[in-house]
N, C-alpha and C positions, 0 to 999 in steps of 0.2 A: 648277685650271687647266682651261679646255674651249677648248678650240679648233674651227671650222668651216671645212671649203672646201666649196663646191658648186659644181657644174658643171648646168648647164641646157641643154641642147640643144630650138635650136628649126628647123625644115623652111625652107631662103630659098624635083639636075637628072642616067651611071650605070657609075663605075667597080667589078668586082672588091674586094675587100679582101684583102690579105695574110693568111694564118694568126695566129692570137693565140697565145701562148705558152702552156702547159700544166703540170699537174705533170708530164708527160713527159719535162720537160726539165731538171726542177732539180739535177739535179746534171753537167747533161752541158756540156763547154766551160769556160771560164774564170769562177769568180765573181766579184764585185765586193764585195771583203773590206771586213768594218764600217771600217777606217783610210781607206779611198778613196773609201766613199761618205759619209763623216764629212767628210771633208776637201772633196768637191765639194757639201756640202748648207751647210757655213760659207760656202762661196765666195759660194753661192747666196744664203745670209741676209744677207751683206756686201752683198752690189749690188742686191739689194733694198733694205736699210736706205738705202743713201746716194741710189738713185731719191727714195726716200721724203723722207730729210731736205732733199733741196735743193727741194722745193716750197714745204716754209715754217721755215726752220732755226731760227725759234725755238717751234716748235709740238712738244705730246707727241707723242711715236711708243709705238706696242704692235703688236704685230702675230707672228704663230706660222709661223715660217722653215718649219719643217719639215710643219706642214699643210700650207699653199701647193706645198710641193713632191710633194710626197705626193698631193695631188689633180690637180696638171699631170702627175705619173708615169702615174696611174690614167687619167687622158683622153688620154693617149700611147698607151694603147694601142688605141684607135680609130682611131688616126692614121697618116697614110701618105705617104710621099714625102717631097716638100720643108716639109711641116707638120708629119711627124714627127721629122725633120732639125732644124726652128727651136726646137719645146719643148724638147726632150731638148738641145741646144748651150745652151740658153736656159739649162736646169738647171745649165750646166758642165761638160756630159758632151762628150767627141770621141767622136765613132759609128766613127771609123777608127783609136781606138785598143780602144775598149771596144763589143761587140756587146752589139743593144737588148737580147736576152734576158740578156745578164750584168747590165744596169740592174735591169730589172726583178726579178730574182731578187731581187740586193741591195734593194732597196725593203722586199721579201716577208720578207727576215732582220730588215730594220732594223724592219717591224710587230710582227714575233714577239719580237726584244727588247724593242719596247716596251710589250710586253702581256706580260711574265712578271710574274707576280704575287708581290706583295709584303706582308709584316705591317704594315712602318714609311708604308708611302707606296702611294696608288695614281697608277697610269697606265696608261691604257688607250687604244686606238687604234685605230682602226675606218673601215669604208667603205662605201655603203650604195646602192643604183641603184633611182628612181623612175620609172618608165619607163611612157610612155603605150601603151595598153591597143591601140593601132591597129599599134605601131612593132612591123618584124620586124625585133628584135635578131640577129645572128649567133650561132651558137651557138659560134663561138670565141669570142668578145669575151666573154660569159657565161661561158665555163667555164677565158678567164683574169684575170676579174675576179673569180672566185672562190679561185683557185688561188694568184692573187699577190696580191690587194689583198685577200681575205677579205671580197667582196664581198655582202650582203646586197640580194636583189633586191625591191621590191614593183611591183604592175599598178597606175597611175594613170590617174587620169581627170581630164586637163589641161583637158574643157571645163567640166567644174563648178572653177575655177578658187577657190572659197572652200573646197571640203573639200579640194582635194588642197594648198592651201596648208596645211590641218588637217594635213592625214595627215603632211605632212614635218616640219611645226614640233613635234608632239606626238614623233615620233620620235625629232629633235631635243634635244625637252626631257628624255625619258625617260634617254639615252644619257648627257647632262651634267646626271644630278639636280636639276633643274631651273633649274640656270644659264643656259642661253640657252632663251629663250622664244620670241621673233621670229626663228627664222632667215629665213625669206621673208616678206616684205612685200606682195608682187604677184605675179601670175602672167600670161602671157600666155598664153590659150589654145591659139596657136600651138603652146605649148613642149612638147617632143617627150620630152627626160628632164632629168632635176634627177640629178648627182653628187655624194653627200654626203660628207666626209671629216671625224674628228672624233677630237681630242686631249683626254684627259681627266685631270688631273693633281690630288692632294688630299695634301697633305704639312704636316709643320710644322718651325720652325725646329729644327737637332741643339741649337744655344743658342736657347733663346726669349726673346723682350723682358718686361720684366715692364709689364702696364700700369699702374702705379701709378708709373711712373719715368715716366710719357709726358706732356711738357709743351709750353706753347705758344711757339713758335720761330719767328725770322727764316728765310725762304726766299730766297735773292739772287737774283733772277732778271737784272741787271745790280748793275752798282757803283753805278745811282744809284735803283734799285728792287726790294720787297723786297713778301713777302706772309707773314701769318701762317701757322702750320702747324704740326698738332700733332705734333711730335717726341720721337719713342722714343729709349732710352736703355741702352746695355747698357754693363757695367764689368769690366772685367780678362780680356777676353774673347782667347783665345789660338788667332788662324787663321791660313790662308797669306795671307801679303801683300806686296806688291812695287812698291815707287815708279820708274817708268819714266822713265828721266832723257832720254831719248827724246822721250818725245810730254809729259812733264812731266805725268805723272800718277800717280793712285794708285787701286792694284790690290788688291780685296781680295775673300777667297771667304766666301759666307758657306754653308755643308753645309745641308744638308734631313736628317733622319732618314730612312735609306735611299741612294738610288743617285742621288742629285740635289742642286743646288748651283748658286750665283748670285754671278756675277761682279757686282761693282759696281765700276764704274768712275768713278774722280773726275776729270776734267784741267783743268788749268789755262784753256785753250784748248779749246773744245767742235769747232769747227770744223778745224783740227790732226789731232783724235783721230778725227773722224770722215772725215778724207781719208785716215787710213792703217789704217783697216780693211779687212784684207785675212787668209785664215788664217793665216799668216806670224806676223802680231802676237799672232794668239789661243794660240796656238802658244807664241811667247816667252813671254807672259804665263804662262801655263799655268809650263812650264820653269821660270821664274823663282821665281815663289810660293815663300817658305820663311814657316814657323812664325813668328810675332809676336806680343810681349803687346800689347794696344791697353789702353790704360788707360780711355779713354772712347769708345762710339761711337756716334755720333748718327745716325739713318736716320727721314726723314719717317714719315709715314703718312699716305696718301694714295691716292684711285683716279683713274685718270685713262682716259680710252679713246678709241678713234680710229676712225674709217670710212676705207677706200681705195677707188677706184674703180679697178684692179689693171687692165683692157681702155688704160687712159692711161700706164701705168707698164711691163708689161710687154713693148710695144713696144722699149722702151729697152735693153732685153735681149736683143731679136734676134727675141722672140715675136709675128710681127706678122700671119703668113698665114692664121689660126688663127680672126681677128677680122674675115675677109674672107669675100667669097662664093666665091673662090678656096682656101679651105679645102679638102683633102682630108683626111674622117672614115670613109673607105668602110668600117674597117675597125669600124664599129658599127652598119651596116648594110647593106652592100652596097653602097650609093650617095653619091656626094656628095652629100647633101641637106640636109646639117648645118653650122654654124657657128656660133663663140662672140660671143654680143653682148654680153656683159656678165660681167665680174669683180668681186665685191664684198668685199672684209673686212675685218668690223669686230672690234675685241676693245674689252677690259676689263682693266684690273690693277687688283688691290687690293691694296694691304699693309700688315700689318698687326701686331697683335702676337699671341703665341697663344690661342687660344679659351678658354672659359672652365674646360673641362673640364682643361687643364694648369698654369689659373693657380697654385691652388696649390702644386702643386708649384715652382715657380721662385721662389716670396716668399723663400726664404732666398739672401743674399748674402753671400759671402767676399770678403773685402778684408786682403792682405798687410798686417803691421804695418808691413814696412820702409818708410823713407823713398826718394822718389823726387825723383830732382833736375831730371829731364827726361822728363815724364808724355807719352806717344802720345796724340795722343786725335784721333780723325777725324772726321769731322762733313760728310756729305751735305747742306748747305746750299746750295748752289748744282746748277747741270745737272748730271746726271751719265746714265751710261747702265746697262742693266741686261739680262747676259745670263742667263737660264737654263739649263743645259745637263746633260743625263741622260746620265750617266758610265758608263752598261752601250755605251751607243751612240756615246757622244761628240756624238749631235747637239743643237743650238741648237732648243731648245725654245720659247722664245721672246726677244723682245728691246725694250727698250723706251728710248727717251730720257724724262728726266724732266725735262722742259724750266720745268714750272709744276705744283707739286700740288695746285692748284683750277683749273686751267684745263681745260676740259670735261671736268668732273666727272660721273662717271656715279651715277645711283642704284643704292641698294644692290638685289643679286639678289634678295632675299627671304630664304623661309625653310624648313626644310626638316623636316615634321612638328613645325613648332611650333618646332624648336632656328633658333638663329643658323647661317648659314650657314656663315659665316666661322670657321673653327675651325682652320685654316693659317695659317702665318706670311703667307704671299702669295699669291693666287687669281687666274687670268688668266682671263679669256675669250675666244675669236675665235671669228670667223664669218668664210669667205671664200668667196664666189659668184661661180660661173662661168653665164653664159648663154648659149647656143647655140642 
């Protein structure tokens, strides 16, 4: 999984900046404990998601909740007044119940969990400031983008607009092993800094699919239209699972080896289940889950991937002064001189079954003698939606509806020293660009 935000600032006139936060302060005042910034960063992936779904409710969705927020955090702290009032409410946050420096601390925990390192599984998460070689950054804003966001700074030169697009995309690639290639496309000389923010996730399923069970299967995309699709197949597989007599649907978790795990959600009604996402329901769902034999279970394979244009979406949210010449950023320069033109993020999912180096191991299958008179058997053949979420932090890793598994089908990432890339049960990719 690699996930992208970028933020870009570009010059459209000369307030002051507020102080930036410091390691001076981290332990001083009230924190913002992993339960309450878990719970205000679902909120934030919820009304995201359904922004997102009501543009074309029958189109895939992918997209990395907690980049997105994580990079609006880090450009929050440039920000001042009623522009840093609209991100940070935007995020979910009340500023009059929880002070900025309690956010951002929490932020700075929630990196550090997610960059402890692991045998079973990597993830890794990062921040990165390309900043033109003219611009007098503040030396607060510098020394609390390093302090809270573990910010990595380079000198660009925005007017040779073809290497400094080099300098970020090769950065870029290095950081997600050569999963994302393109993260900028174009540069405008104007552009003053580029905000880099990046989730790096490599795991494989705790039960892996075997690929020699993986065959060619109906995908319902309505009652009167269907598409092929090659469908994986696992048997006698014993997770938490829970049919929501609620929203009419079925809940199932499928573990990552290590501290990660993916909701799949089946419902009757796609539309239903996506008006009642809200943390409340992730919550019950979660609660609910008890232990289940599944006798058979079907799960496509498929990549599908998406582009947003997040400058038209986050409005919706309340994030709107930000994208105006009325922006106050003084606190990354001294000056208003900055504002955001531009939000992009695109991802990638892939899923898949395990690489080759575990096939082996999983060709042997047990199957109880006893007879069964009433077999489970579950089958992702129709929409369903797909959360992933990293259980040290509780946050929504990412999320995706699987509305069509050929529909804008992405090509595969490549390869990486010759091996298959794809060596995880499921590989995401985002990218999300901020322009200012």
């Amino acid at each position: 999984v690699a996930g992208f935000c970028s933020v870009v600032l570009c010059h459209p006139s000369d307030t002051p900046g507020n102080e930036t936060l410091t390691e001076e302060d981290q332990d001083n005042g009230t924190r913002v404990d992993s339960v309450s910034l878990a719970s205000r960063n679902v909120d934030f992936a919820f009304s995201l998601y359904k922004q997102v779904a009501s543009k074309d409710p029958k189109k895939n969705i992918v997209f990395s909740p907690v980049s997105v927020s994580v990079a609006l955090a880090f450009l929050s702290l440039g920000a001042h007044s009623s522009t840093l009032e609209e991100i940070l409410e935007g995020l979910t946050f009340n500023l009059t119940e929880t002070p900025e420096a309690d956010i951002h601390r929490g932020f700075r925990h929630l990196l550090r969990m997610l960059s402890q390192p692991g045998d079973q599984l990597q993830l890794r998460m990062g921040n990165a400031m390309f900043v033109k070689e003219q611009l007098q950054v503040l030396a607060k804003f510098k020394e609390g983008a390093q302090a809270l966001y573990h910010a990595q700074a380079f000198t660009t030169n925005f007017q040779h607009p073809a290497k400094a697009k080099k300098l970020i995309n090769d950065y870029v690639k290095r950081q997600t092993q050569g999963k994302i290639k393109d993260l900028i496309t174009g540069l405008d000389p104007r552009t003053a800094m580029v905000l880099v923010n990046y989730i790096f996730f490599k795991g494989k399923w705790k039960t892996p699919f075997d690929p020699r069970d993986t065959f060619e299967s109906e995908f319902y995309l309505s009652r009167k239209q269907s598409v092929k699709v090659p469908m994986m197949k696992v048997e006698d597989l014993t997770v938490p699972y829970f049919w929501d007599e609620e929203l009419s649907c079925s809940v199932v978790e499928l573990d990552y080896q290590g501290n990660a795990s993916a909701l799949l959600i089946l419902p009757n009604q796609m539309q239903q289940l996506e008006a009642s996402l809200v943390p409340e329901t992730l919550k019950r769902w979660k609660d609910s889950l008890k232990p289940r034999m599944i006798d058979e279970l079907y799960l496509p394979k498929f990549s599908i991937s998406s582009n947003y244009n997040l400058e038209h979406i986050l409005p919706q949210l309340g994030i709107r002064e930000v994208f105006s010449t009325q922006a106050d950023l003084s606190r990354i320069t001294g000056a208003r001189d900055l504002y955001v033109s531009q939000v992009v993020h695109k991802a990638v999912l892939d899923v898949t079954e395990v690489g080759t180096e575990a096939a082996t191991a999983t060709g042997v299958k047990f199957v109880l003698m006893s007879g069964r008179f009433d077999p489970m058997i579950l089958s992702f053949n129709k929409p369903f939606v797909m959360v992933m979420v990293d259980r040290n932090s509780n946050s929504i890793l990412f999320m995706a509806k699987v509305a069509n598994p050929k529909q804008g089908r992405a090509p595969r990432l490549g390869a990486i020293g010759g091996a298959h890339v794809w060596v995880s049960a499921c590989s995401l990719a985002a990218v999300c660009g901020v322009a200012l």
